[in-house]
DRENPA-3360 file (N, C-alpha, C; in nm, 2 decimals, always signed):
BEGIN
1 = XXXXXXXX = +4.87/-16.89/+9.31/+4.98/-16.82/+9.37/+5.07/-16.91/+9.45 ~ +5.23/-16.90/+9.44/+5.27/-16.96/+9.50/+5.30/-16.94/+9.66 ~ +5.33/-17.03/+9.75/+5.35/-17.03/+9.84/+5.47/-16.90/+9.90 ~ +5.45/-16.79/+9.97/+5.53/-16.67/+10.03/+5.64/-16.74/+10.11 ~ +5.77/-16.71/+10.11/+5.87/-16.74/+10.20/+5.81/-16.72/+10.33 ~ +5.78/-16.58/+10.35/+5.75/-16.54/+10.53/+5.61/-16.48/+10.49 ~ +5.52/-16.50/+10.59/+5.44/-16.46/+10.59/+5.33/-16.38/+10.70 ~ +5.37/-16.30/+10.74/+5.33/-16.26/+10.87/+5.16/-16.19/+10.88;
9 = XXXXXXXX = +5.08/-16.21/+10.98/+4.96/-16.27/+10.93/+4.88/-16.18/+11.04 ~ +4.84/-16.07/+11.05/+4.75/-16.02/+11.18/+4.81/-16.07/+11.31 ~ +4.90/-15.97/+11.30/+5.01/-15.98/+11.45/+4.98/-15.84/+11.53 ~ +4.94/-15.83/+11.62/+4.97/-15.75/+11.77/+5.06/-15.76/+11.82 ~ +5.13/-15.68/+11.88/+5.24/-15.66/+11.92/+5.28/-15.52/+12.06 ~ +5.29/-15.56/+12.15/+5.33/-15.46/+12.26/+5.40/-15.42/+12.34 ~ +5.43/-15.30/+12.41/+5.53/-15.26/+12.47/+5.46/-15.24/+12.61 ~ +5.44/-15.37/+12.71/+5.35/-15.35/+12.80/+5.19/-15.29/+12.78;
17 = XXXXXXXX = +5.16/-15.21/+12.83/+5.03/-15.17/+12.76/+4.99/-15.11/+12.58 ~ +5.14/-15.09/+12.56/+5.14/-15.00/+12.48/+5.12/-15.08/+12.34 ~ +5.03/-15.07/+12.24/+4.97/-15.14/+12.15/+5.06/-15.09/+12.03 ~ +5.16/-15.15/+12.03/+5.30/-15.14/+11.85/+5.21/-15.12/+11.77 ~ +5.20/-15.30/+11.73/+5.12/-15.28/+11.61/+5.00/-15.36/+11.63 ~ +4.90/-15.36/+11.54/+4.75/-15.41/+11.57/+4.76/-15.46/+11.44 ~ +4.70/-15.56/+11.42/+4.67/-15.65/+11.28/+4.74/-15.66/+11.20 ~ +4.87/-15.66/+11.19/+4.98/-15.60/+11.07/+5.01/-15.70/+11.00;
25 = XXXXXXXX = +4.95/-15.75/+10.85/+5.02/-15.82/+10.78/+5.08/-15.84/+10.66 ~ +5.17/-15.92/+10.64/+5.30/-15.89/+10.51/+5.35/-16.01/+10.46 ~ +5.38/-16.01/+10.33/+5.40/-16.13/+10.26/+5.57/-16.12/+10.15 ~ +5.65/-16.17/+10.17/+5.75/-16.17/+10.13/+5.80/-16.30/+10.00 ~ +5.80/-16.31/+9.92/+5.81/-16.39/+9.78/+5.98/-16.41/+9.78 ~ +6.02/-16.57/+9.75/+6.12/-16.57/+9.75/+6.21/-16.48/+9.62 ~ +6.35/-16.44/+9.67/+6.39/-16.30/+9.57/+6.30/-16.21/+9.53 ~ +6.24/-16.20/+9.64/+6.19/-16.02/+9.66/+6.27/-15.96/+9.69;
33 = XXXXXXXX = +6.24/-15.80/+9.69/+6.24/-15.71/+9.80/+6.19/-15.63/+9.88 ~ +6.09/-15.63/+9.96/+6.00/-15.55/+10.03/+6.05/-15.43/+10.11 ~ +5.99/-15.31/+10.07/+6.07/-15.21/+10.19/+5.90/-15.19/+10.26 ~ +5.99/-15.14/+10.37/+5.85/-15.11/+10.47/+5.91/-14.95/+10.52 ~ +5.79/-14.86/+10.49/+5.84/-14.71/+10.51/+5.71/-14.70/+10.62 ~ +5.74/-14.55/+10.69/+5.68/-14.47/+10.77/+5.76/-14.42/+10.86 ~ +5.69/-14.28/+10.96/+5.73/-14.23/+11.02/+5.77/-14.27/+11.12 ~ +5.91/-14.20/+11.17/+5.92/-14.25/+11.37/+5.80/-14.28/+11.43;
41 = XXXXXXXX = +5.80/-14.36/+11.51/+5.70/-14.46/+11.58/+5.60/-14.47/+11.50 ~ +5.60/-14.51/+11.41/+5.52/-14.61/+11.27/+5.47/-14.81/+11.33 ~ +5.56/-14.83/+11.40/+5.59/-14.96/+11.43/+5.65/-15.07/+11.34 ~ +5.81/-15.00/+11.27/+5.87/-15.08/+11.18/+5.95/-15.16/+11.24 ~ +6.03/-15.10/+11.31/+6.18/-15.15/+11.39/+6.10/-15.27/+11.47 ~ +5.95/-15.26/+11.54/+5.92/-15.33/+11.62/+5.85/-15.47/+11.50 ~ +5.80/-15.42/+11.40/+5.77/-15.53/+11.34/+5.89/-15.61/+11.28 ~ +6.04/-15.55/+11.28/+6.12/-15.66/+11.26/+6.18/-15.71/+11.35;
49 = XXXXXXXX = +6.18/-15.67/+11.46/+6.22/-15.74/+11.60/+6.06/-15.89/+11.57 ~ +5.97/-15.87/+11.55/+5.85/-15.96/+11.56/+5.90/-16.04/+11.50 ~ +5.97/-16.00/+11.36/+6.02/-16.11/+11.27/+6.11/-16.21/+11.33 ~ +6.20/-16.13/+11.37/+6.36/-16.18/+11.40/+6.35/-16.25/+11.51 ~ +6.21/-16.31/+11.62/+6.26/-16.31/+11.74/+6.29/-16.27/+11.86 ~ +6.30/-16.13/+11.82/+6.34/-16.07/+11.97/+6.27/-15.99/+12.03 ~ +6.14/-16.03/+12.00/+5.99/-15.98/+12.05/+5.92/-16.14/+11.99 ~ +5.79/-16.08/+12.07/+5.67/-16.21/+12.01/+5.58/-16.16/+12.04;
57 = XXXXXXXX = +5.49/-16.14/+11.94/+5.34/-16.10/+11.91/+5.25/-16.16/+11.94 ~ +5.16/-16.07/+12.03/+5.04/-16.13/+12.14/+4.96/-16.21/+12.04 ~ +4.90/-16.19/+11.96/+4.82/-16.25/+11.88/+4.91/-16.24/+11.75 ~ +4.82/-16.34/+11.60/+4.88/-16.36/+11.47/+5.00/-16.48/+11.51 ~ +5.02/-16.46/+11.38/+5.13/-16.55/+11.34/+5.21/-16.49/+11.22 ~ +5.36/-16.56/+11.25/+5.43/-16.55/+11.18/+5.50/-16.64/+11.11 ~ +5.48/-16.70/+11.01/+5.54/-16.80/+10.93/+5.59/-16.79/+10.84 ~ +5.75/-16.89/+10.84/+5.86/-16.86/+10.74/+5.87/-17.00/+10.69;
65 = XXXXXXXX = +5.87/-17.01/+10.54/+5.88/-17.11/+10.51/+5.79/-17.26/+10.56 ~ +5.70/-17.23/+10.54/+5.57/-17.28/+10.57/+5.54/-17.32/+10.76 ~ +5.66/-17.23/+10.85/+5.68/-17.29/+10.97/+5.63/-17.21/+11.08 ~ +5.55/-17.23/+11.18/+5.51/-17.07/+11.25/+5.67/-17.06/+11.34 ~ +5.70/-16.98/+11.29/+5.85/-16.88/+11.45/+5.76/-16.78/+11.53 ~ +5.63/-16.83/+11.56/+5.61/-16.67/+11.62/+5.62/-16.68/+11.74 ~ +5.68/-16.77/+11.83/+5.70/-16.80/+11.95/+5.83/-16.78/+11.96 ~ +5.94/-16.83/+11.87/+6.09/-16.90/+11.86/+6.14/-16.80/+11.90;
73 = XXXXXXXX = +6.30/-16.87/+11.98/+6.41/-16.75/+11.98/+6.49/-16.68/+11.91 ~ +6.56/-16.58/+11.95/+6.60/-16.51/+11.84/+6.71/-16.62/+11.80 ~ +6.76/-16.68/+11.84/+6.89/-16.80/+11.79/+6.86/-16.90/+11.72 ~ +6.71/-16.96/+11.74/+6.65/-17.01/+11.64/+6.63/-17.00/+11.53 ~ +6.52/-16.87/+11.49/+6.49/-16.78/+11.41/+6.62/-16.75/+11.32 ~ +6.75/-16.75/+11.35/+6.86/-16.75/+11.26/+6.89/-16.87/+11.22 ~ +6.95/-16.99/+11.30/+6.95/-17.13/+11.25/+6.79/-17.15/+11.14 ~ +6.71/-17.10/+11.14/+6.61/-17.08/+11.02/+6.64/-17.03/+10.94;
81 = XXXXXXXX = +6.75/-16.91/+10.88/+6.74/-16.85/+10.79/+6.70/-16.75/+10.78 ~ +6.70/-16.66/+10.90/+6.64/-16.50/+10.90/+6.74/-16.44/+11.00 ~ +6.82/-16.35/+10.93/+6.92/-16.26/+10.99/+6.86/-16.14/+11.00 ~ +6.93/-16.05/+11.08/+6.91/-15.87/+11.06/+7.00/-15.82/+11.07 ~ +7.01/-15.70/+10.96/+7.11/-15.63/+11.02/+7.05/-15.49/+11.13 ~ +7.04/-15.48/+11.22/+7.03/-15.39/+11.31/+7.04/-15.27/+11.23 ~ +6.95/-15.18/+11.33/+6.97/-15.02/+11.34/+7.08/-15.00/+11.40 ~ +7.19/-14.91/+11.35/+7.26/-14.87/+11.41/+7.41/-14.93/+11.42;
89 = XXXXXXXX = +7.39/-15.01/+11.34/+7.51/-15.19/+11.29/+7.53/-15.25/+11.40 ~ +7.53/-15.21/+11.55/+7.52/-15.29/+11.63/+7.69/-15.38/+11.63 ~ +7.78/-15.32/+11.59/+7.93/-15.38/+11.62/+7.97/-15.43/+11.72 ~ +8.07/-15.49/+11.74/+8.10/-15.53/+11.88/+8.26/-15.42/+11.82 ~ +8.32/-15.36/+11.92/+8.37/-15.28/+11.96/+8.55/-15.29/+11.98 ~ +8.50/-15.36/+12.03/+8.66/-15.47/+12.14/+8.68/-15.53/+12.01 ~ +8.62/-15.55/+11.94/+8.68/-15.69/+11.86/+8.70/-15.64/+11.72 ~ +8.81/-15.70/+11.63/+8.81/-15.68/+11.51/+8.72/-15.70/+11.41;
97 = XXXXXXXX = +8.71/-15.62/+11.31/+8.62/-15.66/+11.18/+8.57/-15.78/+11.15 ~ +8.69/-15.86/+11.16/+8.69/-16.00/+11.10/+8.58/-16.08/+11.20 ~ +8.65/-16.07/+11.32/+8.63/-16.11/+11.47/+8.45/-16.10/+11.45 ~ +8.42/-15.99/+11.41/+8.26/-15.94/+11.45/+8.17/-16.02/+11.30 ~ +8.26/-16.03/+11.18/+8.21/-16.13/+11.06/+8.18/-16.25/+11.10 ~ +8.31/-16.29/+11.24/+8.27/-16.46/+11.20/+8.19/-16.45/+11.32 ~ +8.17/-16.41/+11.41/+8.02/-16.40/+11.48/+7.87/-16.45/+11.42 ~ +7.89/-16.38/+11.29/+7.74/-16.42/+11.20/+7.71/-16.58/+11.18;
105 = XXXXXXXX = +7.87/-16.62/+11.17/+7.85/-16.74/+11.15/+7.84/-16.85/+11.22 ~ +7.82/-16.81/+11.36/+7.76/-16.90/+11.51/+7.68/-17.01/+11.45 ~ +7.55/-16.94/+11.37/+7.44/-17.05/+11.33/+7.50/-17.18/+11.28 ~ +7.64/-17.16/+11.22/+7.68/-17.30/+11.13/+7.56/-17.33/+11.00 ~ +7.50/-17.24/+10.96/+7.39/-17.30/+10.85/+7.50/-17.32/+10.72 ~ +7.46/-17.40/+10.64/+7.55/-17.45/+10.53/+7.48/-17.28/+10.47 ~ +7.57/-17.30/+10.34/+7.61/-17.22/+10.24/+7.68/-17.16/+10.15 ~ +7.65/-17.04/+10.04/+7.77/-16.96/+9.99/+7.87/-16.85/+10.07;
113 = XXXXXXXX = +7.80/-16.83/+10.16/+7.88/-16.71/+10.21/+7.95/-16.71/+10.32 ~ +8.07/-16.70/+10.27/+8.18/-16.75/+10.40/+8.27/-16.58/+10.38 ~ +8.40/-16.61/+10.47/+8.49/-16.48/+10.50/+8.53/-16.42/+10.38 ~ +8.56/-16.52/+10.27/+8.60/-16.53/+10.11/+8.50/-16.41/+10.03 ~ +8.36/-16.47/+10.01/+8.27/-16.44/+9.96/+8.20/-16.31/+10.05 ~ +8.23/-16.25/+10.13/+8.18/-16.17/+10.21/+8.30/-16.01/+10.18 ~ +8.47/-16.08/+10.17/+8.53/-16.00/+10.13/+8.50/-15.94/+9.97 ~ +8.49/-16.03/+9.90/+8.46/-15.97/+9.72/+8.38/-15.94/+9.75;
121 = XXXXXXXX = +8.27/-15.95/+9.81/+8.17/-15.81/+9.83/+8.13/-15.68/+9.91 ~ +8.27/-15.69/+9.96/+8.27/-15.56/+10.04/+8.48/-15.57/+10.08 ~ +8.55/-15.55/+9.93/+8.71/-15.53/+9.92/+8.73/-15.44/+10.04 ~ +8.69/-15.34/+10.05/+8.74/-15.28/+10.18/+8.73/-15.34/+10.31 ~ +8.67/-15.40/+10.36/+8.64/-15.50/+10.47/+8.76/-15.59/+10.46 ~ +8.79/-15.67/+10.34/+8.95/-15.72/+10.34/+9.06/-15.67/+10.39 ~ +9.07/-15.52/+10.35/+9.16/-15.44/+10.40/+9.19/-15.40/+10.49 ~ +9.07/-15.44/+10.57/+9.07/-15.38/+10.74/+9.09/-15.44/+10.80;
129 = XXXXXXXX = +9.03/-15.59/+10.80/+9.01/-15.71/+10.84/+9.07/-15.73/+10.97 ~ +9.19/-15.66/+11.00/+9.26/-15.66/+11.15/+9.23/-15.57/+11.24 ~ +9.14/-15.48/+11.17/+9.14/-15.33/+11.22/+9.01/-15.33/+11.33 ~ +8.99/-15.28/+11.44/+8.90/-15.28/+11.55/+8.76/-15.19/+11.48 ~ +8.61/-15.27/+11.48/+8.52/-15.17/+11.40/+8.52/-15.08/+11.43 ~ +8.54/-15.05/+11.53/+8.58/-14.88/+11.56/+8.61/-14.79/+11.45 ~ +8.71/-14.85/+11.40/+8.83/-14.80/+11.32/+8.78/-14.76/+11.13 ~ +8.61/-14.84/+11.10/+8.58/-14.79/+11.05/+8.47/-14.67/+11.00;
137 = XXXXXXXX = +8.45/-14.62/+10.88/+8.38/-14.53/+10.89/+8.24/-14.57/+10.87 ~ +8.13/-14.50/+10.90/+8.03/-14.55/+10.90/+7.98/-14.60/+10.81 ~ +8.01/-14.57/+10.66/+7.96/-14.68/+10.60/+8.02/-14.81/+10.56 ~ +8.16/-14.83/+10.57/+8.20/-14.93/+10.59/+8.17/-15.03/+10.74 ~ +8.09/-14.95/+10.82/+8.07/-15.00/+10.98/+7.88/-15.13/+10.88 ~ +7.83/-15.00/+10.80/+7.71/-15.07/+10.80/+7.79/-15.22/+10.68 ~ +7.89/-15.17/+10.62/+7.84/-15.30/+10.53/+7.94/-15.40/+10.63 ~ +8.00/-15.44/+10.71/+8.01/-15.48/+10.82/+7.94/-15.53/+10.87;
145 = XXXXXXXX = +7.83/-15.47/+10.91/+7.71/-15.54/+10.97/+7.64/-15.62/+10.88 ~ +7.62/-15.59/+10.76/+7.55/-15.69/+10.61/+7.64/-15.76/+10.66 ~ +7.77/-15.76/+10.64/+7.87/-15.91/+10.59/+7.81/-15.96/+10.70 ~ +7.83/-15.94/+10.87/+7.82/-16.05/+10.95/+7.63/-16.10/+10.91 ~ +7.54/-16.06/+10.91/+7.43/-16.10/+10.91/+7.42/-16.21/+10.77 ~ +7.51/-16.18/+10.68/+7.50/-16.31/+10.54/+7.60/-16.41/+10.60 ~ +7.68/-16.40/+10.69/+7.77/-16.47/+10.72/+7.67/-16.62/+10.79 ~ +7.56/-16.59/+10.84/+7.44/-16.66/+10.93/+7.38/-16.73/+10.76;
153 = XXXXXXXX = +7.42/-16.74/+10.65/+7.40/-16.80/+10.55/+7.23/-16.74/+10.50 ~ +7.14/-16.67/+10.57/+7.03/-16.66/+10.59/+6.96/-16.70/+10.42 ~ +6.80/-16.72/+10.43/+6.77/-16.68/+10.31/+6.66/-16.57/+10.32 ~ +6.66/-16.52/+10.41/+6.59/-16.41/+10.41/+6.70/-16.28/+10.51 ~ +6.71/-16.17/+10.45/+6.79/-16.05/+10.54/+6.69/-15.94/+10.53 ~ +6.68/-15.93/+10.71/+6.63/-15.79/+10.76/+6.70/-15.66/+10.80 ~ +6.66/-15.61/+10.69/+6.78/-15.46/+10.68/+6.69/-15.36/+10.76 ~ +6.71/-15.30/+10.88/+6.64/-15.16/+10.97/+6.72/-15.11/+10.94;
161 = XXXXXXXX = +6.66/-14.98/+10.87/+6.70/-14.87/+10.84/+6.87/-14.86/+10.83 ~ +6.94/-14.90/+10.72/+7.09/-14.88/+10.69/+7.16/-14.78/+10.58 ~ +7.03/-14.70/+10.58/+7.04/-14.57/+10.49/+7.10/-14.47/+10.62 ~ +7.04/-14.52/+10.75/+7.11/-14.38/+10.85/+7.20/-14.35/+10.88 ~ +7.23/-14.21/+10.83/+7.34/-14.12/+10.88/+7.46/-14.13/+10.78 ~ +7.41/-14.20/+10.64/+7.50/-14.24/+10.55/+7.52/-14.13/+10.39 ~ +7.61/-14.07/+10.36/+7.61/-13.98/+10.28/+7.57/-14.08/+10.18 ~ +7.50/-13.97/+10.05/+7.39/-14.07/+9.94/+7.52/-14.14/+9.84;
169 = XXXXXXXX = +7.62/-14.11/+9.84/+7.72/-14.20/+9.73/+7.74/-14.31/+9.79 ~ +7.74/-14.32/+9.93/+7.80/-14.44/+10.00/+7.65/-14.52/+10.00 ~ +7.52/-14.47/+10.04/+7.41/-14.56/+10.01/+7.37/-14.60/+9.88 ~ +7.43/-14.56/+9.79/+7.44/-14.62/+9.65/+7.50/-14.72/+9.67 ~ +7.62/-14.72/+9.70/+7.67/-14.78/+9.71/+7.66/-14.99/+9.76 ~ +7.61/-14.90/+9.89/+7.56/-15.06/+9.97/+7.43/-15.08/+9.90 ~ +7.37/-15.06/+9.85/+7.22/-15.06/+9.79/+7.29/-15.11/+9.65 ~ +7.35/-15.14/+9.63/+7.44/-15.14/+9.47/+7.46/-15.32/+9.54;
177 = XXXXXXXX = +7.56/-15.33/+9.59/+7.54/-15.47/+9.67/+7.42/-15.52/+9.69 ~ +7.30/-15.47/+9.78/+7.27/-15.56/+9.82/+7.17/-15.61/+9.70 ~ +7.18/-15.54/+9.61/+7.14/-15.64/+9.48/+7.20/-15.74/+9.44 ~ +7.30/-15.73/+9.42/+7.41/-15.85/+9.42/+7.38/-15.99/+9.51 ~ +7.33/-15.89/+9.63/+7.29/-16.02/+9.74/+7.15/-16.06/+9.69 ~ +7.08/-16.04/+9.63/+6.95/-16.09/+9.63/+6.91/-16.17/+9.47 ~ +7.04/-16.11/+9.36/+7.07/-16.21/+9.29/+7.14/-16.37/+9.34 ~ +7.16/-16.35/+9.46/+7.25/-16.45/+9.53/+7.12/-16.55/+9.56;
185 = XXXXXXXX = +6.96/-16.53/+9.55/+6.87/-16.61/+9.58/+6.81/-16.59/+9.72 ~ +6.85/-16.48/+9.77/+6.78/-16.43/+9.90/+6.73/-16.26/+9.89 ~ +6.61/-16.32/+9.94/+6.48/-16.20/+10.00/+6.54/-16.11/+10.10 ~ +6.48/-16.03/+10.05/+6.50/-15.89/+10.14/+6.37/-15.75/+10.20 ~ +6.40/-15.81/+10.29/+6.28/-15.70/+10.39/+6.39/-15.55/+10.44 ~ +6.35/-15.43/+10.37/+6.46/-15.32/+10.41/+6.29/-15.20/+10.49 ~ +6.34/-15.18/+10.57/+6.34/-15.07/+10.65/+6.37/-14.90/+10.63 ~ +6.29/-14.85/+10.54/+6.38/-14.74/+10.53/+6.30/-14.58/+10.57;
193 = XXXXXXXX = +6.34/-14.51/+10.60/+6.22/-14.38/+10.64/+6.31/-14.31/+10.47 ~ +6.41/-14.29/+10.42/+6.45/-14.32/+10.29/+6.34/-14.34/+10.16 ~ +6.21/-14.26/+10.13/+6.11/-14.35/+10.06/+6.19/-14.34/+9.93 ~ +6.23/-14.24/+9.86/+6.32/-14.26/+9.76/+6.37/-14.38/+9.74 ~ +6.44/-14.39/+9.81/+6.51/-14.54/+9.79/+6.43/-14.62/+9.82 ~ +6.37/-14.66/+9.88/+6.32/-14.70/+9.89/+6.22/-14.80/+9.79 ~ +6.13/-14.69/+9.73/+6.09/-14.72/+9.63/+6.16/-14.73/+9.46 ~ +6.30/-14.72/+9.51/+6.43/-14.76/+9.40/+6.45/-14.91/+9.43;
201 = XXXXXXXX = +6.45/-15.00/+9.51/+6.50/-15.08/+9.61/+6.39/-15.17/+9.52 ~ +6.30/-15.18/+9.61/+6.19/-15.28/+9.63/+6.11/-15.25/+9.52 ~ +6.03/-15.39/+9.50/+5.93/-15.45/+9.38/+5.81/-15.42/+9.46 ~ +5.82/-15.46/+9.63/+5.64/-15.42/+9.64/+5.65/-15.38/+9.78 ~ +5.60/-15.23/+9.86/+5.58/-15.13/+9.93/+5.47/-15.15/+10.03 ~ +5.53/-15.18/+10.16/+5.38/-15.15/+10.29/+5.44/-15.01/+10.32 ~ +5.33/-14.93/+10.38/+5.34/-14.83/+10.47/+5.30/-14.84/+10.56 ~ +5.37/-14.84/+10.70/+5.29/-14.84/+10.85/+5.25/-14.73/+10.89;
209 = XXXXXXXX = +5.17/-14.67/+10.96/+5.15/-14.55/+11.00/+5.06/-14.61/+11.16 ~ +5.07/-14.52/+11.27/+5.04/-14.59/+11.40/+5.04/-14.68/+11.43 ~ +5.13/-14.83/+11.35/+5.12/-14.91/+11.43/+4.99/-15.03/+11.33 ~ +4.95/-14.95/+11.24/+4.85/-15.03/+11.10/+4.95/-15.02/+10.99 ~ +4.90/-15.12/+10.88/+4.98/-15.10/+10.74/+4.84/-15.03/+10.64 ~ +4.90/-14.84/+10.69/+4.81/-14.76/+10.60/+4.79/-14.78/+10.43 ~ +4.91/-14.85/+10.39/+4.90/-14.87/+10.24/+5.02/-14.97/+10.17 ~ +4.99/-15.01/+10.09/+5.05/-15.13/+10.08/+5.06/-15.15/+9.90;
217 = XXXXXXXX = +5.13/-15.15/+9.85/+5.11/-15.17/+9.69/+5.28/-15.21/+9.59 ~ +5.24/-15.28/+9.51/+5.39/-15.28/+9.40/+5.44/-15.08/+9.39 ~ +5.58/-15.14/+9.43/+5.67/-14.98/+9.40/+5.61/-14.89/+9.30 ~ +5.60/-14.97/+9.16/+5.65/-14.84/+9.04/+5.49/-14.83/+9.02 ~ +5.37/-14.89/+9.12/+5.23/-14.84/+9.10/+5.22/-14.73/+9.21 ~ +5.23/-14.73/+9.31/+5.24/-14.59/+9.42/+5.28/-14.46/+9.37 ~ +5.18/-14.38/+9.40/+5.16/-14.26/+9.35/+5.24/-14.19/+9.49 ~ +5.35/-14.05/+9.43/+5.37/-13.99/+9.58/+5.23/-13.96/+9.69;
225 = XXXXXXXX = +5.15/-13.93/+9.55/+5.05/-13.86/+9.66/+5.01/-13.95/+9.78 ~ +4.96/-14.11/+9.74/+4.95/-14.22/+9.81/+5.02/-14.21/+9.93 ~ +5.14/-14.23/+9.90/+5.30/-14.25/+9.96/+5.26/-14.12/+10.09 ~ +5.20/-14.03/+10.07/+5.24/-13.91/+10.15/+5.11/-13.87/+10.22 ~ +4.98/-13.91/+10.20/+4.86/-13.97/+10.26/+4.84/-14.09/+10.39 ~ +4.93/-14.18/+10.33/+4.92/-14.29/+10.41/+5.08/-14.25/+10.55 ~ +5.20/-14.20/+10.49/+5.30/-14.20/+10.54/+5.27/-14.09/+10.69 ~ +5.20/-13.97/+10.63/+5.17/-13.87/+10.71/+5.04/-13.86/+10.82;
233 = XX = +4.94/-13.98/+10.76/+4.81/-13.98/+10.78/+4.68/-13.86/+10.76 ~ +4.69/-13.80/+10.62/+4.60/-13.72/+10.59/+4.56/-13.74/+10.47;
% end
């Protein structure tokens, strides 16, 4: 078997006393796509902050590209090649569209994806381009947030939850893209309480449940019943 892009390895994780996750580990193949499902406080959001840097896990390791980051900053961890797009797109406000795209590209990592390559994949974003993110709608806010995180050249993108609060034609939509992006030669770890899509998305499926990965298997082998055992814990 060949060597996994990221590999995250029996990581703990905590919120002061409070124990996230306990042993949690996951393996990412380059051009995959992994979704990670479960319920509110499951410990998903926290296991991709673990990824990204902007947490670090008391114990385990986390290695990307045969390198442990499980110490690194989050500014590091990007100059590596692991972007996120946040819960919530996380915009800057004050600033224009454009303004908040070339943010992504602080890291300077060589690449394909520049302002050019970021507009043909999201034409509306061209159109706005002057317009304050405010100004767009939310689903145009999330693919906004995709563009600036590819803009970081990454080869790995952490998508938390970007199905929220998005009517289902428009997450077709972005989910219609982000295949596009992973034909582009980058892995994808998505986040979704979404299991539907979820399991439309991705090739191979963890479920968290308290803070454990209750179940874990290739998409089109998961039975709902599985899916709804492990997700719910009964």
């Amino acid at each position: 078997m060949s060597e996994p892009l990221l590999e995250v390895d029996s990581i703990d994780a905590f919120y002061g006393d409070f124990h996230a996750l306990a042993g949690v580990s996951l393996r990412v193949g380059a051009g995959q796509v992994v979704a990670v499902i479960g319920a509110n406080g499951a410990g998903k959001s926290t296991l991709l902050r673990s990824m990204s840097g902007l947490m670090h896990p008391r114990r385990g390791a986390i290695r990307f590209e045969g390198a442990n980051i499980s110490r690194m900053p989050a500014f590091d961890v990007v100059k590596a090649g692991v972007a996120m797009v946040p819960e919530g797109r996380r915009l800057f406000p004050s600033l224009s569209v454009e303004e908040n795209l070339l943010i992504g590209a602080q890291s300077r990592r060589a690449g394909p994806w520049t302002l050019t390559r970021v507009y043909e994949l999201f034409p509306v974003l061209a159109e706005r381009r002057h317009l304050p993110a405010t100004a767009l709608s939310g689903g145009q806010q999330q693919m906004a947030a995709i563009g600036r995180a590819l803009m970081a050249n990454p080869t790995l993108l952490l998508c938390d939850e970007i199905s929220l609060g998005l009517a289902p034609i428009i997450l077709r939509e972005i989910y219609a893209r982000l295949s596009e992006i992973v034909r582009e030669g980058i892995s994808v770890i998505a986040v979704e309480q979404d299991i539907v899509q979820a399991l439309r998305a991705a090739s191979y499926v963890y479920c968290l449940q308290e803070g454990r990965v209750a179940l874990q298997g290739r998409a089109a082998q998961l039975t709902r019943a599985d899916i709804s055992a492990a997700y719910f814990g009964v």
